[in-house]
N, C-alpha and C positions, 0 to 999 in steps of 0.2 A: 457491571460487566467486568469481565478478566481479558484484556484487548493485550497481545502481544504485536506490538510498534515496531516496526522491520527499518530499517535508514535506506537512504537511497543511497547512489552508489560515490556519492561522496563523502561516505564513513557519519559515521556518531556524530552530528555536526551540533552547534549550542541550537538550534531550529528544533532538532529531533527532541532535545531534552525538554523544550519549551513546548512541545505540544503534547508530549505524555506530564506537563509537569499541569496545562488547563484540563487533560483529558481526567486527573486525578483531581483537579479539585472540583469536577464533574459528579465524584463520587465513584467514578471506576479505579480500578485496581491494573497497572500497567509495567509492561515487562519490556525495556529496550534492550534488547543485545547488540554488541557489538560481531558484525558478520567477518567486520577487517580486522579487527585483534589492534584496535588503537589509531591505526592509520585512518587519515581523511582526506582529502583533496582540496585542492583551490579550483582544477581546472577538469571538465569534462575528460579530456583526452589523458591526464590524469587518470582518472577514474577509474576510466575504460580499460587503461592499460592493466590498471592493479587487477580487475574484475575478469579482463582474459587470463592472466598469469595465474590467478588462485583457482578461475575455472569454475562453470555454473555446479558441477554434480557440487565441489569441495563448499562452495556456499549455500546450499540446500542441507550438505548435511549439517553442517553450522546451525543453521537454520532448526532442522528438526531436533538436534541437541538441545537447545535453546528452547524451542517450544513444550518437548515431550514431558520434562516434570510438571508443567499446567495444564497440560491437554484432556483430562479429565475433568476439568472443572468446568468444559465449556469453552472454549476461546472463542472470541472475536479476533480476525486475524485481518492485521492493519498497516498499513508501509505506504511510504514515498516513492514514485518510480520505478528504480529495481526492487523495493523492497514490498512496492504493491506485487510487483509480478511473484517473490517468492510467496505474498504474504496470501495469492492467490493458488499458487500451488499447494501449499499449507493447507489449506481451508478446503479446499477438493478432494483432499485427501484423507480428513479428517472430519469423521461421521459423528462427531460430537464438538465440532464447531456452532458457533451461535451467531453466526454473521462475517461479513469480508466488507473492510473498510479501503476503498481506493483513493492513494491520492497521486495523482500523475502517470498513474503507468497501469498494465492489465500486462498479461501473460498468454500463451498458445493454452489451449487447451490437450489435453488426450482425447484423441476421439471417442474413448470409452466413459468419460467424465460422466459423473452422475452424482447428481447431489438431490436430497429431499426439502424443496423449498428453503433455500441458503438464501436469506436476505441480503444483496450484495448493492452497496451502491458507488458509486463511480465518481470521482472529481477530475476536471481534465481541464486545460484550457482548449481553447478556438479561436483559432489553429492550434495544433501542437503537431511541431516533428517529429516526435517520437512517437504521437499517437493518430495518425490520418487517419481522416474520415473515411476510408472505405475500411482502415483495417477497425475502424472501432463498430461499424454497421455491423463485419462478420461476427467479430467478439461477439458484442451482443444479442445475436441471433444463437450461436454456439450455446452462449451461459443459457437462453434461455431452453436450448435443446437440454441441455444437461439438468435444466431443471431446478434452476435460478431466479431468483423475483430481484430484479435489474433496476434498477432507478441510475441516471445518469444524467450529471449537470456539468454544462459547458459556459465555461464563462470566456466572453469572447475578450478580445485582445491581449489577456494575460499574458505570462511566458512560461516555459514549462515548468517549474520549481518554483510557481507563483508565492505559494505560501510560504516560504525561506527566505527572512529580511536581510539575512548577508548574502544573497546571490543577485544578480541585474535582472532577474526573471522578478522578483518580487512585486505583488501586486496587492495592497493593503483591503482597497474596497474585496477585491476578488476572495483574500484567505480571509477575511472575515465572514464573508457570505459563506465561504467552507464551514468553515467553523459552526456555524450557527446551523446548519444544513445537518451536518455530521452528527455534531450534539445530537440532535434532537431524534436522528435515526439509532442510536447510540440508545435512547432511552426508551424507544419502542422492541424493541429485543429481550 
């Protein structure tokens, strides 16, 4: 598969590299861009700050820059967090996507969203703040209106950014069960 890997919104961090660096020797072909032009964070509110200042349109079109010479080939479109949410817009919008890979985070829909059976599947912890349980029920009712085949696993106590060993969310059983989860929907596409 040709999976372009989106960062969450604490920039290109060594995590992001280490999981297109198993997702490649999976045998897939992967594309990280950098959305912050270098910058990364320590602290959420960090993050936050840079991610208002640059502004959601100016990093979607990053985004679509970044995707558009691969987009032909297929993409699987894949990110952490904020970079699930872009890597979900991507993928919605692109009629020759071959799947949407979530880790931590999902996105609004457009009411008008329509996709042709887009195999999407979901990584989340439980609880997560970022992602409640009522707003994850809607999601997934949405994707499925839009016509989405939804798989969705919640591992419970984790923290949000389970799968990033230098964050305190880091949860070892949890990203490996990701991992092993992913893979394997990864090879069915």
């Amino acid at each position: 598969m040709n999976i372009m890997l989106f960062h969450s919104a604490y920039g290109l961090r060594p995590a992001v590299r280490a999981a297109a660096d198993r997702l490649r020797a999976a045998g897939h072909e992967v594309w990280t861009p950098d959305l912050f032009e270098g910058r990364t964070f320590e602290t959420v509110e960090e993050a936050r700050d840079y991610r208002e200042e640059t502004g959601k349109d100016e990093l979607l079109r990053r985004a679509v820059l970044a995707a558009a010479p691969y987009s032909e080939r297929g993409l699987v479109y894949a990110g952490f967090s904020l970079g699930a949410a872009i890597a979900q817009t991507l993928a919605l919008g692109d009629a020759k996507a071959r799947g949407l890979l979530l880790l931590h985070g999902t996105s609004d829909l457009a009411p008008n969203a329509s996709v042709d059976e887009l195999p999407v599947q979901l990584h989340v912890a439980e609880p997560d703040p970022f992602e409640p349980d009522d707003w994850l029920s809607a999601w997934y009712l949405q994707m499925g209106r839009a016509g989405a085949d939804v798989e969705v696993y919640r591992y419970t106590g984790a923290g949000h950014l389970y799968t990033d060993p230098d964050l305190p969310d880091w949860d070892a059983e949890a990203a490996e069960a990701t991992w092993r989860v992913a893979l394997g929907f990864l090879d069915t596409l």
